[in-house]
C-alpha positions in Angstrom: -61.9 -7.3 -29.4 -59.0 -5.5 -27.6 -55.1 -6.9 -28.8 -54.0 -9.3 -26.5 -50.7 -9.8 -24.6 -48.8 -12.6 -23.2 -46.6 -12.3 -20.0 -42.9 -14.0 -20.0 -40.8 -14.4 -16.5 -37.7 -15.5 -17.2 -36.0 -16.4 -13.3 -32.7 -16.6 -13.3 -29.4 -17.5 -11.0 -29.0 -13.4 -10.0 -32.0 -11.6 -11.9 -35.2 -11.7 -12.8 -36.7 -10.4 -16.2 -40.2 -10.2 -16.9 -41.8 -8.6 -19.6 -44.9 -7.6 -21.3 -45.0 -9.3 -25.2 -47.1 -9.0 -28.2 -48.7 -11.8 -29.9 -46.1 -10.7 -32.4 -43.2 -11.1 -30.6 -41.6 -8.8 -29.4 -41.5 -6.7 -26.0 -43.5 -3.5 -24.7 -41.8 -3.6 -21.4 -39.5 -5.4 -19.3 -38.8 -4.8 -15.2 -35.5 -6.9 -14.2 -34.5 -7.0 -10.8 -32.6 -8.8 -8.0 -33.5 -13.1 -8.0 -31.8 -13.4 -4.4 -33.6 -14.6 -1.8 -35.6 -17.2 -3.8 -35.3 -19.8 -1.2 -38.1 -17.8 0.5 -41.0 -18.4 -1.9 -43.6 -16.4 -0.6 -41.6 -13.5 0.0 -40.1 -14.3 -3.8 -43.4 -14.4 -5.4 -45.0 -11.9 -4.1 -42.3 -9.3 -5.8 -42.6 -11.2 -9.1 -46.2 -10.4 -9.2 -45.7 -7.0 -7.8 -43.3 -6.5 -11.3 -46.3 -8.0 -13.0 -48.7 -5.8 -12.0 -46.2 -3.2 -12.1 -46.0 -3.5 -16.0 -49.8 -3.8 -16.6 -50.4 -0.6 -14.9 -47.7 1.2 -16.5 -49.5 0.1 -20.3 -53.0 1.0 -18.8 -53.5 -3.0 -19.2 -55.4 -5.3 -16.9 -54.9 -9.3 -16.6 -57.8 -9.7 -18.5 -56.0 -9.0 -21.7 -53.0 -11.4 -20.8 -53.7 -14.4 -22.4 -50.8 -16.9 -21.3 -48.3 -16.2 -18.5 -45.4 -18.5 -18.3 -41.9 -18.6 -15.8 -38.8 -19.8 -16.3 -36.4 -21.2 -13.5 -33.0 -22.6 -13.6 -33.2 -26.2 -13.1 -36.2 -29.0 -13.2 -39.3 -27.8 -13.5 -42.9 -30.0 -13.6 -45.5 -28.0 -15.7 -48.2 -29.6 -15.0 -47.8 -29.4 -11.4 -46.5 -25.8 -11.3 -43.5 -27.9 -9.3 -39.4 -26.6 -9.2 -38.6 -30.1 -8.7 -34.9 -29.5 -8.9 -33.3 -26.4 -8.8 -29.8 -26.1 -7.1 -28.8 -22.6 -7.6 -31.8 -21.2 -6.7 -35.2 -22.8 -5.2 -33.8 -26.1 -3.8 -36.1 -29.2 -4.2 -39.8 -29.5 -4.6 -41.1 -25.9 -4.3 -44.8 -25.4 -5.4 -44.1 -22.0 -7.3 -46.9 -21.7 -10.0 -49.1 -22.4 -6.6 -47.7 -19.2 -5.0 -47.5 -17.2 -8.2 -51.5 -18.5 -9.1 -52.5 -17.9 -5.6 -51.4 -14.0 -6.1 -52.1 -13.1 -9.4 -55.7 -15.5 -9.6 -54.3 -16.8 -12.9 -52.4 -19.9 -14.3 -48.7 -19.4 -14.6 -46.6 -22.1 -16.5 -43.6 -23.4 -15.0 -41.1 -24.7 -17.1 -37.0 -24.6 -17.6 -35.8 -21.5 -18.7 -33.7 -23.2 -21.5 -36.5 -24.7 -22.9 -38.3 -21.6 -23.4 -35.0 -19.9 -24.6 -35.6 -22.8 -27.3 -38.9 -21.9 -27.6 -38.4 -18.5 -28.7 -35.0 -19.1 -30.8 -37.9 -21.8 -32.8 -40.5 -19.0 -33.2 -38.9 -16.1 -33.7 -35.4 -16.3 -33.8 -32.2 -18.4 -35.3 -34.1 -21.2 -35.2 -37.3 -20.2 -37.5 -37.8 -23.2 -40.3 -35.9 -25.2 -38.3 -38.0 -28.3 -36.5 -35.5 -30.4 -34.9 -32.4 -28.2 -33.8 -31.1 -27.7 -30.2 -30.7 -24.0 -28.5 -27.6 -24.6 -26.1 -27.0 -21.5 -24.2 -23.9 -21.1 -22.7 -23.5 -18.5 -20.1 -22.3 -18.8 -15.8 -23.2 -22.4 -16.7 -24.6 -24.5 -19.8 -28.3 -24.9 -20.6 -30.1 -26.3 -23.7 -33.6 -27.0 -24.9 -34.6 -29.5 -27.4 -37.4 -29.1 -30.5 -38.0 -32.3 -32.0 -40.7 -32.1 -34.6 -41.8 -28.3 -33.8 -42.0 -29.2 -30.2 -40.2 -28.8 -27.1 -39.1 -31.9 -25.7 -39.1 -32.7 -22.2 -38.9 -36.5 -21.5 -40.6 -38.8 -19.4 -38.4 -37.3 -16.1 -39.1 -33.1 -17.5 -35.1 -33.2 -17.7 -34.5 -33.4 -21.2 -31.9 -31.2 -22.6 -29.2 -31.4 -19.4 -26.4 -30.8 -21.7 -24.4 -29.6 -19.0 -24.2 -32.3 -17.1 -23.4 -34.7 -19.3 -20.1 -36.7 -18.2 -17.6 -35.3 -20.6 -14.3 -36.6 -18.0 -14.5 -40.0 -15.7 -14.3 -38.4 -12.3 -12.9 -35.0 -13.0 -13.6 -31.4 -12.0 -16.2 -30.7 -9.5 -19.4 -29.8 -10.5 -22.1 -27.8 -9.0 -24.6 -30.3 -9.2 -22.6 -32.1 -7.0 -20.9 -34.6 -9.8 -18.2 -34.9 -11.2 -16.6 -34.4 -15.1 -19.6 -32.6 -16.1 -19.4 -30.7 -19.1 -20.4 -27.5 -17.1 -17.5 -27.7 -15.3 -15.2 -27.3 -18.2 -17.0 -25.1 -20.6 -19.3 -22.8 -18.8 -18.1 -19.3 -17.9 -17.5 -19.9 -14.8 -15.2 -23.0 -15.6 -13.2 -20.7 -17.8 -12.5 -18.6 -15.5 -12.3 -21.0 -12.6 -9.3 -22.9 -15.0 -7.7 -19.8 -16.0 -7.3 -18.6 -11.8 -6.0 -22.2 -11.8 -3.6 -21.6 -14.9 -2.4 -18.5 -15.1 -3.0 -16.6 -11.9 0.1 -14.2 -11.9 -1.6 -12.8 -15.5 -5.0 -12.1 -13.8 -3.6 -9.8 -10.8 -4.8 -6.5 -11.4 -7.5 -7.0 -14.0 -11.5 -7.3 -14.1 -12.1 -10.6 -12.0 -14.2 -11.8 -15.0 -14.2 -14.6 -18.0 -13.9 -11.4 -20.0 -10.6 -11.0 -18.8 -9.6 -14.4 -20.5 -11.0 -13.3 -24.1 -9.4 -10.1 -23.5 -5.8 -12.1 -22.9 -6.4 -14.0 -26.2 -7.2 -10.5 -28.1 -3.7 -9.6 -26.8 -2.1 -13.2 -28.2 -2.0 -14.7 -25.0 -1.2 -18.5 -25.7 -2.3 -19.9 -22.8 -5.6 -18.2 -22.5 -6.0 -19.6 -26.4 -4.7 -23.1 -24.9 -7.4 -23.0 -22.6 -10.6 -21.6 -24.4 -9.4 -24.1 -27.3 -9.4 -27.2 -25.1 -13.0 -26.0 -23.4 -14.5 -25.6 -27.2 -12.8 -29.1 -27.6 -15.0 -30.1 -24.6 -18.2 -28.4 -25.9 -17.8 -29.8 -29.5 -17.3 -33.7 -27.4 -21.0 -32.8 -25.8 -22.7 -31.7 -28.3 -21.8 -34.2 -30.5 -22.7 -36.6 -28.3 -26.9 -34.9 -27.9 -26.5 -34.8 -32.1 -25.5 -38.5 -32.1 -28.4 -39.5 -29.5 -31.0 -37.6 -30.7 -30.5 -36.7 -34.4 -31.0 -33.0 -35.2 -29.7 -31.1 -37.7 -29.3 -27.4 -36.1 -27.7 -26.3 -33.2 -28.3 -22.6 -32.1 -25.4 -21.1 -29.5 -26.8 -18.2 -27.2 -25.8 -16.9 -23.9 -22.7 -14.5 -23.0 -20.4 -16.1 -24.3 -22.0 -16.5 -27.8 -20.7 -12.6 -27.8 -17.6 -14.2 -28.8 -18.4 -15.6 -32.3 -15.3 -16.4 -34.0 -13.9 -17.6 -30.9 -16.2 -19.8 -29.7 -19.2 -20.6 -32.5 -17.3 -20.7 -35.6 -15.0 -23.5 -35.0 -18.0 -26.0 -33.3 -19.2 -27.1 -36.4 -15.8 -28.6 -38.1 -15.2 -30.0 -34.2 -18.6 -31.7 -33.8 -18.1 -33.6 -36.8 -14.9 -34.7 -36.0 -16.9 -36.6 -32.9 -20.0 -37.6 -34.5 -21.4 -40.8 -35.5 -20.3 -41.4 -38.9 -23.7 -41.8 -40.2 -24.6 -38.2 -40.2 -21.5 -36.6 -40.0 -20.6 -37.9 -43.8 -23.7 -35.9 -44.7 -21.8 -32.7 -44.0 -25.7 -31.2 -43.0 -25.4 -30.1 -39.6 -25.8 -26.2 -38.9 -24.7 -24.3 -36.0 -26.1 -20.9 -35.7 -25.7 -18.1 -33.5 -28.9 -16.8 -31.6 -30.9 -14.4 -32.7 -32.9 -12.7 -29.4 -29.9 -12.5 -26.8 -30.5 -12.5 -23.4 -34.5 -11.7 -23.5 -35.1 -15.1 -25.4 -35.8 -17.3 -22.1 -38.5 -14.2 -21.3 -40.1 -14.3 -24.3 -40.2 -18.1 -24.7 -41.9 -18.4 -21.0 -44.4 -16.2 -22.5 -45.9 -18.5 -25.7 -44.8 -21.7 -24.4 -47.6 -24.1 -23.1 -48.3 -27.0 -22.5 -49.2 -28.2 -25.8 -46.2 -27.1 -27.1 -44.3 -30.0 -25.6 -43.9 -33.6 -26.1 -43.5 -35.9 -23.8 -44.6 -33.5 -20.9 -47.7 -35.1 -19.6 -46.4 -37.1 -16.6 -47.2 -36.3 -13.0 
């Protein structure tokens, strides 16, 4: 019997990665390319599976030896319907992908959030390894996180489990781009960084990389009120997560996205902060780990390439 492979799309805000991966693992190939114009889904898909093929050719493989396919997408997905119920930065509502992607490549392909198979593949074969109930909170342009409870991804009733970034962290503050506001998103993310620091601190910013980089790169030079800043967004990241810890009672937390980059900064001091927030209960335990990820930004394709349906809890709704 020839090896088989497993196919992993990981769709995101600006790019699209998808990869060919061993049962083992890790990656024989990955094409990334522009995600704009994903509001047309036929056009969309039919460069996805173009990438797809793309890859198979290059190894000298055929779909035949595939033997899962999974996508991830920014936002709600259904994965039994193959539905992007919700997806704001992206697809918009109700947009039958897995139908589009099946109808071209004659083969089931799994829809589900991309943080949840970020999880996925932070449980298998990264960070999160021996670790059954532990959440992987990704914090990038905005804030994702998937939930394993029990060796499973959990989705919930709704398939929005895990919306970590937009949890209300402020009664009625910053706009968010969900369309709330006071959502954690909108103070910790990248993008709120930087949105606070333009707010902040313009005159410091004028002739420097328009970036969130730039705000790290202040605090390397001992800026105060960059350190201000990133200190009082940790704050708000520590509030959050403390609050998912509280509700649903795991044990490990793994940090990935950019700005995980920037451990001391922004990983190291979550653990002593979380507990300052948390229930009581656990927190006298002193057992909580927080982890920096181990796979970086491939983990969502990889994850959308083992994780099925069985996986899940919780997932079996219409």
């Amino acid at each position: 019997m020839s090896e088989q492979y497993r196919i992993g799309i990981d769709i995101g805000g600006t790019k699209v990665n998808a990869g060919l991966v061993r049962e083992d693992g890790s990656i024989v190939e990955n094409r990334v390319f522009s995600s704009a114009g994903a509001t047309k889904t036929a056009d969309f898909a039919d460069r996805v599976c173009a990438s797809v093929r793309e890859l198979l050719e290059h190894n000298g493989l055929t779909l035949d030896q595939v033997s899962h396919i999974g996508a991830g997408i920014p936002g709600t997905a259904n994965p039994r319907q193959g539905m992007v119920e919700y997806s704001c930065n992206l697809f918009g509502t109700d947009v039958p992908l897995g139908g589009y992607l099946r109808d071209r490549l004659h083969r089931d392909v799994l829809i589900v959030q991309d943080s949840w198979a970020g999880a996925w593949a932070e449980h298998r074969f990264g960070a999160g390894r021996g670790h059954g109930d532990m959440l992987c909170v990704t914090v990038g342009t905005g804030i994702g996180c998937g939930v394993i409870l029990n060796g499973k991804v959990y989705a919930g009733a709704m398939h929005t489990a895990g919306e970590l970034g937009h949890i209300p962290v402020v009664w009625q503050g910053r706009p968010c781009g969900c369309g709330r506001r006071g959502c954690l998103e909108a103070y910790a993310s990248g993008s709120a960084i930087w949105a606070q620091a333009r707010e902040r601190f313009p005159q410091k910013l004028i002739g420097r990389q328009q970036r969130t980089e730039t705000v790290f790169k202040l605090i390397a030079e001992g800026d105060p009120e960059a350190r201000v800043l990133l200190d009082e967004c940790t704050d708000k990241l520590s509030y959050g997560l403390a609050i998912m810890v509280d509700i649903l009672s795991v044990d490990t937390i793994i940090i990935s996205g950019g700005l995980s980059a920037h451990r001391q900064l922004m990983i190291d001091p979550l653990r002593e902060r979380i507990l300052t927030y948390g229930y009581p209960s656990w927190t006298r335990k002193n057992s909580l780990t927080v982890l920096q990820a181990g796979l970086g930004s491939n983990a969502p394709m990889v994850g959308a390439a083992f994780l099925t349906l069985e996986d899940m809890q919780a997932a079996s709704g219409t």
